[in-house]
C-alpha positions in Angstrom: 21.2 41.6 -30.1 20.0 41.3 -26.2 22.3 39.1 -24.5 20.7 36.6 -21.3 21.7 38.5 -19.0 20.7 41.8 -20.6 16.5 39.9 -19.8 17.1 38.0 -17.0 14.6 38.4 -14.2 13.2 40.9 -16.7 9.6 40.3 -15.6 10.6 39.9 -11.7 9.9 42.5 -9.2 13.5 41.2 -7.6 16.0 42.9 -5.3 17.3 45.3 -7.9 13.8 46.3 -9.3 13.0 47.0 -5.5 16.7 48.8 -4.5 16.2 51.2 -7.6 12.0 52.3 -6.7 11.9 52.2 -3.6 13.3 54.7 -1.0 15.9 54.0 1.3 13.9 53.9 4.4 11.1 51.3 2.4 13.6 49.2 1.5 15.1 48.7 4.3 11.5 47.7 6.1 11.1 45.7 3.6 14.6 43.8 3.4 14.0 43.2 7.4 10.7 41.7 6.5 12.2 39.5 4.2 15.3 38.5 6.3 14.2 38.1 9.7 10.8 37.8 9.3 9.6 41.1 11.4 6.0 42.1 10.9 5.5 44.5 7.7 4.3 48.2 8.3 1.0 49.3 6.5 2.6 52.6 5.3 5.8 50.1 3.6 3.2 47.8 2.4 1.4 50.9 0.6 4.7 52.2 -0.8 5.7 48.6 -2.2 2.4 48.3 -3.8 2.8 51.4 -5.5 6.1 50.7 -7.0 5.1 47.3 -7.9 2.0 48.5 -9.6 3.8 51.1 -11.8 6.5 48.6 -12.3 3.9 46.0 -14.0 1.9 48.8 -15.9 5.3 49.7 -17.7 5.7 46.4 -18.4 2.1 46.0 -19.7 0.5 44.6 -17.0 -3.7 45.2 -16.3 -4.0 42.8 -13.3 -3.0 41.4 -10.4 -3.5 38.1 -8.8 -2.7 36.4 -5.7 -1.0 33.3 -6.9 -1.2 30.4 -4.5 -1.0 26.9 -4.2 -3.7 24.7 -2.9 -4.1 21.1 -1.6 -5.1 19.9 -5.3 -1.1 19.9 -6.5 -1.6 22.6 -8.5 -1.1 27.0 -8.8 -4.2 29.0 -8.7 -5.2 32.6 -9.5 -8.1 35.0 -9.9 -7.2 37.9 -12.0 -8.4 41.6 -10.6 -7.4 44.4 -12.6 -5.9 47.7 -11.5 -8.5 50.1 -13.0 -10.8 52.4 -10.4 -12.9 54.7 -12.0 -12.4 58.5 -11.8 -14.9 60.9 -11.7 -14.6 62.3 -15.4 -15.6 59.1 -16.8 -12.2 57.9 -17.2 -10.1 55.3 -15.4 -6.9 55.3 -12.6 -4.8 52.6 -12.3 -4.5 51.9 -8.1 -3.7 49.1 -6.0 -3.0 49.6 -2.5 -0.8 47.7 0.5 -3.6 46.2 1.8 -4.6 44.3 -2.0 -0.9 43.9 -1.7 -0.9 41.9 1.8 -4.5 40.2 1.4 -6.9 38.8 -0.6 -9.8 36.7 -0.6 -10.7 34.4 -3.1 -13.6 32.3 -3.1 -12.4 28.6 -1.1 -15.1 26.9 -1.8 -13.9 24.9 -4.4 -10.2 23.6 -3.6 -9.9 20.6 -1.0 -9.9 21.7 2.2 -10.1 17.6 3.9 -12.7 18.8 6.4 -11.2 21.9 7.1 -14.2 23.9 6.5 -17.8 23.4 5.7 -19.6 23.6 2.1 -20.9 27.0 3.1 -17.6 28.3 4.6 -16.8 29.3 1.3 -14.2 32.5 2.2 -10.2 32.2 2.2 -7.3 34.4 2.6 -4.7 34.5 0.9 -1.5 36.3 2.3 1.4 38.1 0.5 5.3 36.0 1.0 7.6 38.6 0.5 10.1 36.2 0.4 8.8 35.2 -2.8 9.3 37.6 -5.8 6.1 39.0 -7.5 6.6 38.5 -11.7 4.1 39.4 -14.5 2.9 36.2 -16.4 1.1 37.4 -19.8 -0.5 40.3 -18.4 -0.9 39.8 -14.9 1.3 40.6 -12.0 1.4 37.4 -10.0 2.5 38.2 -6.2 3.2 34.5 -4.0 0.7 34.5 -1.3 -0.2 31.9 1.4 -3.5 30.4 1.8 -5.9 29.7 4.9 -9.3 28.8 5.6 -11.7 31.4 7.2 -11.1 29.5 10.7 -6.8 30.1 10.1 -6.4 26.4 8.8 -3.7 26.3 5.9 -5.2 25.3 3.1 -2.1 25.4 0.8 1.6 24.1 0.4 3.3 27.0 0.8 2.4 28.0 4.6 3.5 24.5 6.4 6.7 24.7 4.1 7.6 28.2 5.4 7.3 27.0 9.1 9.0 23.9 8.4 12.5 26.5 7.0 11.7 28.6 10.2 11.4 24.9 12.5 15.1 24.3 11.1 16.9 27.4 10.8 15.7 28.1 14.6 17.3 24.5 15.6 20.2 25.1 13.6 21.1 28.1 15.0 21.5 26.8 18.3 23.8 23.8 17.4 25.6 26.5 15.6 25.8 28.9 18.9 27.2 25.8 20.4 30.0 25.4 18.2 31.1 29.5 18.8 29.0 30.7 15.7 27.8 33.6 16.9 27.0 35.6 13.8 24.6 33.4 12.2 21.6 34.9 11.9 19.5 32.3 9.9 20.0 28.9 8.5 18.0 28.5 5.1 17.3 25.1 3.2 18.0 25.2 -0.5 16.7 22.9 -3.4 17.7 22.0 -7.1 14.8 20.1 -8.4 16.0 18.4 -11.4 12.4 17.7 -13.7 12.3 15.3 -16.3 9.2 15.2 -18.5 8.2 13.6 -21.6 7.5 15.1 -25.2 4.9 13.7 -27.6 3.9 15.2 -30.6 -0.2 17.2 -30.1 -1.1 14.7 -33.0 -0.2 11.8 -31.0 -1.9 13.0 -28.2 -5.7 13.5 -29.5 -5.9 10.2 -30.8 -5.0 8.6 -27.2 -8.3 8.7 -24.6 -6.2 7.8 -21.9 -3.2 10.6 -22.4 -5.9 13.0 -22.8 -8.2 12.0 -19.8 -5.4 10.5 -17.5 -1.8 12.1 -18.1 -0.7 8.3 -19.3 -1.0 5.6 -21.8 -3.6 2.5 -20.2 -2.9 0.3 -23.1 0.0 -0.3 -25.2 2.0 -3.2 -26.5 6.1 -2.8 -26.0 7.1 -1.6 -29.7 10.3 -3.4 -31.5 12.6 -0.7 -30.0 12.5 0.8 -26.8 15.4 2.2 -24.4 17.5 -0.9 -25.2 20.2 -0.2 -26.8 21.0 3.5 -24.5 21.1 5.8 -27.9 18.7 8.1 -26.9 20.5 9.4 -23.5 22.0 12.7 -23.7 22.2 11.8 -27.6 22.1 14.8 -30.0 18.6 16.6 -29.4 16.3 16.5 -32.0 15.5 20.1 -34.0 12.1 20.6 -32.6 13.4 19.3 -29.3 15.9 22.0 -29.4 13.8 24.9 -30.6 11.1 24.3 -27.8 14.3 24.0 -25.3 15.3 27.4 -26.4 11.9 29.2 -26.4 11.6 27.1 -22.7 14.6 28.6 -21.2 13.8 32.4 -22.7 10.5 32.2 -20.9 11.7 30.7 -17.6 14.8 33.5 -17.9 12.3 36.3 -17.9 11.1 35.1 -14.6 14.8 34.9 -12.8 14.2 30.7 -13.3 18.1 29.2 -13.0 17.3 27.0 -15.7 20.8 25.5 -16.3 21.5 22.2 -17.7 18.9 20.3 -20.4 19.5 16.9 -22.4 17.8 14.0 -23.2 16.8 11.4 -20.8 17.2 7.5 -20.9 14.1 6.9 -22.8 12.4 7.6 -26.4 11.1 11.2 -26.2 12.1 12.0 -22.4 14.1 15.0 -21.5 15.2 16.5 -18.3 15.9 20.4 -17.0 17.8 20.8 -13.7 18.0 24.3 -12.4 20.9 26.1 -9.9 20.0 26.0 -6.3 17.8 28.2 -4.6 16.0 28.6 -1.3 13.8 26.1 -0.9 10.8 28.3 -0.9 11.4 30.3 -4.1 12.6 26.7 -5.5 9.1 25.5 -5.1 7.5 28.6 -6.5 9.6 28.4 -9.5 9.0 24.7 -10.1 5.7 25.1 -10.3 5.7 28.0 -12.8 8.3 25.8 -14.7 5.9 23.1 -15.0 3.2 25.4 -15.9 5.4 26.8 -18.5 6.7 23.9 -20.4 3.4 23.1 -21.1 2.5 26.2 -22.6 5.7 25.9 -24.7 5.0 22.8 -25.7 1.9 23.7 -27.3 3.6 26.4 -28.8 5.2 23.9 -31.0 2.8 21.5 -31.5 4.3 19.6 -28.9 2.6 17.6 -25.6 4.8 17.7 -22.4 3.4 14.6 -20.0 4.3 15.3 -16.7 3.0 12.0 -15.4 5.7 9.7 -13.6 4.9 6.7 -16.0 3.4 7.4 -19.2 4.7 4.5 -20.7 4.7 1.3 -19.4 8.0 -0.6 -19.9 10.5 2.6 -20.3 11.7 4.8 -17.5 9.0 6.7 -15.9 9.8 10.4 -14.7 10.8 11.5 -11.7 12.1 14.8 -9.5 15.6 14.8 -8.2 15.5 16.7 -4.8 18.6 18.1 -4.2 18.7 19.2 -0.6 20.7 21.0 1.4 21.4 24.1 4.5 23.3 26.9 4.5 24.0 29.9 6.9 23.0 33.1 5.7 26.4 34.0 4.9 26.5 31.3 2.2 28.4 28.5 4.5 26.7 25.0 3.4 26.7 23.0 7.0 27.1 19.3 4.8 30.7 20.2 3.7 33.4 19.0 5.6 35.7 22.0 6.9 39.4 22.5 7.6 39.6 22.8 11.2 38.2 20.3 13.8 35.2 21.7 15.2 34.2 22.4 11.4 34.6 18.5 10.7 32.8 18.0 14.2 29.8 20.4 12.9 29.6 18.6 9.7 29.3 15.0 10.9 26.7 16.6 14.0 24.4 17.8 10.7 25.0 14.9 8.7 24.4 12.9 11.7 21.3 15.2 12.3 20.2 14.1 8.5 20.5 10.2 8.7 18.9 10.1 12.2 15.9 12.4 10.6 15.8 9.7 7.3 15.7 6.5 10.2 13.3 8.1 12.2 10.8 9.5 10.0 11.6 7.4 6.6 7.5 7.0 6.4 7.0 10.4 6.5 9.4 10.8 3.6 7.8 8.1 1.5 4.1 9.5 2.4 5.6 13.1 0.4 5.9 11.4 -3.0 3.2 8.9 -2.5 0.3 9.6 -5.5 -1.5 7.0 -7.5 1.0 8.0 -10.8 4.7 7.3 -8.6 3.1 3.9 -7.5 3.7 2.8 -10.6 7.4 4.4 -11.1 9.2 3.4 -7.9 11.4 0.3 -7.8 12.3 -0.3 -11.6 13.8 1.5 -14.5 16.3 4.4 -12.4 13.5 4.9 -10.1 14.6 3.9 -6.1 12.7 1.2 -4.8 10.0 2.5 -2.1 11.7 1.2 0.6 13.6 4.5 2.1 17.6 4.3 2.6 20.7 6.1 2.5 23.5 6.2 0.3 26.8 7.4 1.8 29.6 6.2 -0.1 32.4 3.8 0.9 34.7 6.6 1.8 32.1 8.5 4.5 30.9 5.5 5.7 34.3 4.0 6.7 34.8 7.6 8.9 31.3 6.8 10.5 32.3 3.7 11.4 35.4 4.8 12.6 33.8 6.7 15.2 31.1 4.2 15.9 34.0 1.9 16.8 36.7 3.8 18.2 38.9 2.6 15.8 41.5 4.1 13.6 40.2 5.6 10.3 41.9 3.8 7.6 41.7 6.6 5.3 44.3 9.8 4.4 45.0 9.9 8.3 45.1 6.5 10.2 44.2 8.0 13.8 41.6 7.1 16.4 38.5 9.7 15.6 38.1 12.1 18.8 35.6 14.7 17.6 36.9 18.2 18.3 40.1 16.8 19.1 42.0 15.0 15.6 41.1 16.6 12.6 39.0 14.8 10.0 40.9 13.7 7.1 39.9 16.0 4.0 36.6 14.5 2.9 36.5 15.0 -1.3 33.3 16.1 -2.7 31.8 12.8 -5.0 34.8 10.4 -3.9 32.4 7.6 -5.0 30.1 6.6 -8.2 26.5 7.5 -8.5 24.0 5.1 -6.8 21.0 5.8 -8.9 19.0 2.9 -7.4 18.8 5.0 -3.7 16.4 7.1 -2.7 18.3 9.8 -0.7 21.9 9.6 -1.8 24.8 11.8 -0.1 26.5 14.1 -3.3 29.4 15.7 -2.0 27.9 18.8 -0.1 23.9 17.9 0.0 21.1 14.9 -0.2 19.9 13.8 -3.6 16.2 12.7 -2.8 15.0 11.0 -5.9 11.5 9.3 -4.9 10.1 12.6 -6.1 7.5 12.0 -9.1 7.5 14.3 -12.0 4.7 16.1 -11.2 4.7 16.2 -7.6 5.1 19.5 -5.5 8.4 19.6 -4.1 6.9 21.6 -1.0 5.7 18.3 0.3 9.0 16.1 0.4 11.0 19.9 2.0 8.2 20.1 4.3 9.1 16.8 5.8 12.4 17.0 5.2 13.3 20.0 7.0 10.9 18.9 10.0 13.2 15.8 10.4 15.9 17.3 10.3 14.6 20.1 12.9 13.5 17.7 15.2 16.8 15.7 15.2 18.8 19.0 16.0 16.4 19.6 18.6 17.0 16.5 20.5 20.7 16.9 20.2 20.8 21.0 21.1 18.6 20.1 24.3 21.0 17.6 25.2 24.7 19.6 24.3 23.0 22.4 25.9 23.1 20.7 29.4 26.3 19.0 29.0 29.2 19.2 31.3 32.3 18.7 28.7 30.5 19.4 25.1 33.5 17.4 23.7 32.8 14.5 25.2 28.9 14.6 25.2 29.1 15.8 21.3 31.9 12.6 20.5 29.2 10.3 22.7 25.9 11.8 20.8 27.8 11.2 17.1 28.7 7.7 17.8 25.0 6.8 19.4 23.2 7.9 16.6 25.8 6.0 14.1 25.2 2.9 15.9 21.6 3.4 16.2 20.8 4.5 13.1 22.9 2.9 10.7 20.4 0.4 9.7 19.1 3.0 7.4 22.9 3.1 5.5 22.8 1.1 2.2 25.2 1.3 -0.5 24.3 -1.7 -2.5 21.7 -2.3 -5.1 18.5 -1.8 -4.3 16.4 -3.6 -7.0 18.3 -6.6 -5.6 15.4 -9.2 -4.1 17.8 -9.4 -2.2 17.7 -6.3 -0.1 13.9 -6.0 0.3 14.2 -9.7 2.3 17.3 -7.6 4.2 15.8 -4.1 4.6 12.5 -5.6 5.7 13.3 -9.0 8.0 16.9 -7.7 8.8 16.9 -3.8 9.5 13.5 -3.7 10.1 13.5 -1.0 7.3 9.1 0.4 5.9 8.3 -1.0 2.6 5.1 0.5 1.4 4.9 -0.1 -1.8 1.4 2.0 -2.7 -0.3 5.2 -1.7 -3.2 3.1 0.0 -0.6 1.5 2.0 1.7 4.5 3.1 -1.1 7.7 3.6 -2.9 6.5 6.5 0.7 6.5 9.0 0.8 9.9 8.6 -1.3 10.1 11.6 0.8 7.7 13.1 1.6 9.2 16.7 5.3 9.8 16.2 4.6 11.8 13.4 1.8 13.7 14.6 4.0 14.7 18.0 7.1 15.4 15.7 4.4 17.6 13.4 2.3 19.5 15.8 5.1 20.0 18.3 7.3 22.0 15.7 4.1 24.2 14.7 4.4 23.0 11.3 0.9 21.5 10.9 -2.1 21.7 13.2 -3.4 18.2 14.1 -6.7 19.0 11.7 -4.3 20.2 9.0 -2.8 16.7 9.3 -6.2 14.8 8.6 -7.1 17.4 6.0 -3.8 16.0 4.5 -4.3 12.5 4.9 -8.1 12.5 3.5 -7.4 14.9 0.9 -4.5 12.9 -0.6 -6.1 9.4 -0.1 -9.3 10.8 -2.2 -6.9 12.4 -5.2 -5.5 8.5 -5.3 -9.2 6.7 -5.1 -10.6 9.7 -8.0 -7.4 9.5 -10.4 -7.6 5.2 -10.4 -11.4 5.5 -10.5 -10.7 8.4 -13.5 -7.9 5.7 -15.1 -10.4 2.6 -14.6 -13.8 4.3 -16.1 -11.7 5.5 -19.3 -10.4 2.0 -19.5 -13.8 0.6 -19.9 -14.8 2.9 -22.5 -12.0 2.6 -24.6 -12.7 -1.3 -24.8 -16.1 -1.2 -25.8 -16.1 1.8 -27.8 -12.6 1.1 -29.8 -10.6 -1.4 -29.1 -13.3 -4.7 -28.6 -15.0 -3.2 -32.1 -12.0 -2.7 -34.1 -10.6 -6.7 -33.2 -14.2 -7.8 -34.3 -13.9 -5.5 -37.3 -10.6 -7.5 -38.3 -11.8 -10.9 -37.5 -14.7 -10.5 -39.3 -13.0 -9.3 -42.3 -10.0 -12.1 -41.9 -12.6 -14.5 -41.2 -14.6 -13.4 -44.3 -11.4 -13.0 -46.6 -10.2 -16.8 -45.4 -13.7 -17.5 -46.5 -13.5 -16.2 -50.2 -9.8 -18.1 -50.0 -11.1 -21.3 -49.5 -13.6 -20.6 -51.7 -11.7 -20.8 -55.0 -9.0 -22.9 -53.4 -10.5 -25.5 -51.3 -7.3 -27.5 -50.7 -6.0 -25.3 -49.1 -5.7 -25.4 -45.3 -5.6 -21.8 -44.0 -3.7 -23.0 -41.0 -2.3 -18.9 -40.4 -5.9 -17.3 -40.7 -7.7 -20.3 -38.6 -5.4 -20.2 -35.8 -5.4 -16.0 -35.3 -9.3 -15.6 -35.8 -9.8 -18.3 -33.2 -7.3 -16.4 -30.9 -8.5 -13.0 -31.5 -11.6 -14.2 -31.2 -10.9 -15.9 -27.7 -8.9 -11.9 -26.7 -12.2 -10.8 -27.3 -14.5 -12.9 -24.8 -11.5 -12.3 -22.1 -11.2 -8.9 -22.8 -15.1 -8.0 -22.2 -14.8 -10.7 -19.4 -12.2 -8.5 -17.9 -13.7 -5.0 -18.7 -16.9 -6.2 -17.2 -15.0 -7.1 -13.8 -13.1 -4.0 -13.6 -16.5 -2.6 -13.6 -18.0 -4.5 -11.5 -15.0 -3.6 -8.8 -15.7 0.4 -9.3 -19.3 0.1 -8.5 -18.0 -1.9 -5.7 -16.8 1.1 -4.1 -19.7 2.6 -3.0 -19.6 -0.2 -0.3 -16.5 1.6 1.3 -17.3 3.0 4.7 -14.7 5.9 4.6 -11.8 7.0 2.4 -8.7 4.4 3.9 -11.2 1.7 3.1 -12.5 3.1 -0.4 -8.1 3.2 -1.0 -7.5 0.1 0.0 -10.4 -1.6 -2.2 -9.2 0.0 -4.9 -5.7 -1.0 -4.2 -6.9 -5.2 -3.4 -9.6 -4.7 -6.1 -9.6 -2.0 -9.4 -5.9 -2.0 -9.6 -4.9 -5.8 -10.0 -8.4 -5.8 -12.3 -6.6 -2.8 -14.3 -3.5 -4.6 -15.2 -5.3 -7.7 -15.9 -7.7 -6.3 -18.7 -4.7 -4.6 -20.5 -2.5 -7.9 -21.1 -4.6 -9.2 -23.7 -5.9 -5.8 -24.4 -1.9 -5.2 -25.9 -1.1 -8.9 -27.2 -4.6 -7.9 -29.2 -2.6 -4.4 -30.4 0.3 -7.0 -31.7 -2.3 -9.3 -33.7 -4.3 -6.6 -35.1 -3.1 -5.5 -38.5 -1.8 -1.6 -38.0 -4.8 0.1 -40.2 -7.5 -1.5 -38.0 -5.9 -0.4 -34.1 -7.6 2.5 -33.0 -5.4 4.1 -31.3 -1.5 5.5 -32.0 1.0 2.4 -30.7 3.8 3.2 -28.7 5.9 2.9 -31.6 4.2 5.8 -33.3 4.2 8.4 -30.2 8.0 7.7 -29.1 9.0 8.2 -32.3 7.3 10.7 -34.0 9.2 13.7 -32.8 11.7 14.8 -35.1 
């Protein structure tokens, strides 16, 4: 019996695949390419092909694709095989280092935000090396970048790759400053903890709205929700286990670090976290694990909903972004170290993070914004969308320390002179969890958890390590020039506390309490919708930050803007139209269908008992009767305020009618729409209740 580790990375063209078929010489090019970056030679690139094509034909493999990841949120492929014919009649099987490095599939098709014309239909893509190649089904999938034919990216992947080189090139120079001489690279890592919901596939097709939207439009609350906390990390049910297993086989086959599963707070919500990896492999393999679980799912009869809010009145679903940057040699700059000038490097880096999370907190919020997170952030576990840090008593009392020039009342009670006193061991997780903050400090990294479930990750990294890049620029300018680097670096650390600080919240923050403090105190960004957050990305700070570092090219930045803006306006516009036609098509006919026949058997009642009053039938056919009127009142407004978005001169406007107008008009039609669902008698409701799909996993 094969053990895990006997399959792992089975289907991977990893570092041991490549140490074993490749010669010495190849390999080496290869590893240099993958390590520092240095341009690939055609002769290595024709060798790796070769070995990756025989590879994938031993493993069954009969084509390749370049597997990418355009601006629509999603992984895309065209499948070529490696067949050429011979001159016998037969076949070969060939694929060279140029298929290897480059490909060009048609562009015409994926958002682009201007980027291109109609009729500038080519793109590239562009082999990562950094990423493994792996065989899905049949097909050797090998990570490639993605540009227009002008050199625009028109992916995730390519900003995210500048934004690790952006920080690892910053980093290294605060680290030359502090002696490190060795340091080669610094490298950004991510665990992306996913939760995701499970519904049975019979559930599914009888709900319009899961099938054309991801989420449930209607639904009453059913008798028994989340309530009474039994269904977090509870025993997991047998068919909930058996797709788990079958999950974690297939993501072990491509070298996924699935590592910890259980069940999540509400009915029928689970969660997968995975071990750390760089942050670009960490996207790849999120993507393919979301890709994957759905496949699963199906496999056993299962849905998995990957929408942030499926449900309306149990938690939604969210992303954890676990963050954080390590040396090449495996030292992680957020852990406090032993001697001074490792405590004065760590504060300097977790100085470097706060300041990055003040400065550019709209940036932050702009990389989880989408039309499905609106609707998770601020209630049930989600952070609100105002952006703030979580420290923990014990850190924050050292920052304030130094702020103030006053002794730490911690383990050591002396002044704090950076690179002078030694910092008082700092434990990892010396304080509880604050699930109600967006970016909360863990011990050694940042827990981001605005994510939604089905968002990228590369977006939130992107900005992320930009921040963070352009905060260690500023201070390695400055402690470059210095005099006394003691002083300047003691000096730096305490401006940015005091400056910065205003970001720092350990409280609650679904208290009302904070919004009136974080906004009308600390002067903290509240945007609570997409329409509101997406057009400040062209803010001029962030465009200067953006373009300065060579992460994104000003036109990339529109494309961005524009491109996200119109998934928000399509996906509400999607979630509105299906509303309308589940009213008059089901749910309008089936109440008339039970008033009538209420109506009709009150009728018959009275009939043969005349004295009697039929107070209970009266009273519901008059109300379901008046649900009716409001509810085609409603439905015809919502209507009404789609067509009214043809009036919209550009896409911010077009967002922001749809925020003032369709949305408020959405949540409007569906309150009497689900206090109908409670009246109705069960055999009449078209459409599975919330009840039925929550609970019918076993």
């Amino acid at each position: 019996m094969s053990t895990v580790s006997d399959y792992f990375g089975s289907m991977v063209f990893d570092d041991r695949v490549m140490r074993a078929s490749l010669s010495a010489d190849v390999y080496a090019s290869l590893r240099k390419t993958i390590d520092e970056g240095s341009e690939l030679d055609i002769s290595v690139a024709n060798a790796v092909a070769e070995a990756m094509k025989n590879w994938a034909v031993a493993k069954g493999a009969t084509h390749f694709t370049h597997w990418f990841q355009p601006l629509n949120g999603i992984t895309a492929e065209k499948h070529d095989s490696f067949i050429s014919p011979s001159p016998d009649g037969s076949v070969i099987m060939e694929f060279s280092g140029k298929e290897l490095i480059k490909g060009e599939p048609d562009a015409s098709s994926f958002p682009s935000g201007g980027l291109r014309a109609t009729f500038e239909a080519r793109g590239y893509t562009a082999w990562d090396p950094t990423s493994y190649a792996f065989i899905k089904g049949k097909t050797l999938c090998i990570p490639t970048a993605f540009c227009s034919y002008g050199g625009h990216a028109l992916d995730k992947k390519t900003p995210l790759l500048r934004s690790m080189e952006v920080l690892s090139r910053q980093a290294v120079r605060i680290l030359r400053l502090f002696g490190n001489n060795t340091a080669k690279r610094v490298v950004s890592s991510v665990g992306p903890e996913q939760e995701y919901f499970l519904i049975t596939q019979e559930m599914y097709d009888k709900r319009p709205d899961l099938r054309f939207t991801g989420r449930t439009l209607f639904g009453a609350k059913p008798p028994k929700g989340q309530e009474l906390d039994d269904h977090y990390f509870g025993v997991i049910k047998p068919g909930v286990t058996a797709f788990m297993e079958d999950l974690n086989d297939e993501l072990w086959k491509l070298g996924i670090l699935a590592k910890t599963e259980h069940n999540e707070v509400a009915p029928a919500q689970h969660e997968l976290a995975p071990i750390y990896t760089t942050t670009n492999l960490a996207t790849d393999q999120n993507q393919l694990t979301m890709e994957i679980m759905q496949k699963v799912a199906a496999k056993h009869g299962f849905v998995c909903l990957l929408h942030e809010k499926p449900f309306e009145g149990v938690n939604g679903s969210g992303k954890h972004n676990n963050w954080s940057i390590a040396t090449d040699s495996g030292i992680n700059l957020l852990s406090p170290g032993e001697t001074p000038y490792e405590n004065a490097q760590f504060l300097l880096f977790l100085c470097a993070v706060i300041k990055a999370v003040d400065d550019y907190q709209d940036l932050l919020r702009i990389a989880v914004a989408t039309a499905g997170n609106d609707h998770r952030l601020g209630a049930n576990e989600a952070p609100p969308a105002i952006v703030s840090m979580f420290l923990g008593d014990e850190l924050n009392a050292v920052l304030e320390s130094i702020e103030t020039d006053t002794p730490y009342q911690g383990t050591a009670k002396t002044q704090m002179k950076l690179g002078v006193d030694v910092l008082p061991k700092f434990n990892r997780d010396t304080t509880d969890r604050n699930r109600t903050s967006p970016f909360a400090f863990t011990g050694n990294k940042f827990e981001f958890r605005s994510l939604g479930s089905s968002n990228s990750i590369a977006c939130t990294n992107i900005m992320l390590n930009s921040a963070v890049a352009e905060s260690l620029r500023i201070y390695a300018d400055r402690l470059e020039k210095a005099e006394d680097f003691e002083t300047e670096l003691h000096e730096m650390i305490r401006k940015t506390i005091k400056d910065h600080k205003r970001i720092i919240f350990n409280g609650n923050g679904y208290d009302d309490a904070w919004v009136k403090e974080a906004t009308e105190v600390r002067g903290l960004l509240n945007y609570r919708t997409t329409a509101d957050c997406m057009p400040h990305l062209m803010d001029e700070k962030n465009v200067k930050m953006l373009t300065g570092l060579g992460v994104f090219t000003i036109d990339e930045l529109k494309s961005r803007r524009d491109i996200m803006l119109e998934n928000y306006c399509k996906t509400v516009v999607i979630e509105a139209n299906t509303m309308i036609n589940m009213v008059h098509k089901r749910i309008a006919p089936a109440i008339t269908r039970f008033t009538a026949d209420l109506a009709g058997e009150a009728a018959q009642k009275k009939a043969l008992f005349p004295e009697l009053e039929l107070k209970y039938e009266t009273e519901l056919v008059a109300r379901l009767s008046a649900l009716t009127d409001s509810i085609i009142e409603k439905s015809n407004e919502l209507e009404a305020a789609v067509k009214g978005l043809s009036a919209a001169e550009d896409i911010i406007a077009e967002s922001e009618l749809i925020r003032d107008t369709v949305v408020p008009k959405m949540s409007t039609l569906r309150v009497p729409c689900d206090e109908a669902e409670l009246l109705t008698a069960k055999s009449y409701w078209p459409f599975p209740t919330y009840g039925d799909i929550l609970f019918s996993v076993k």
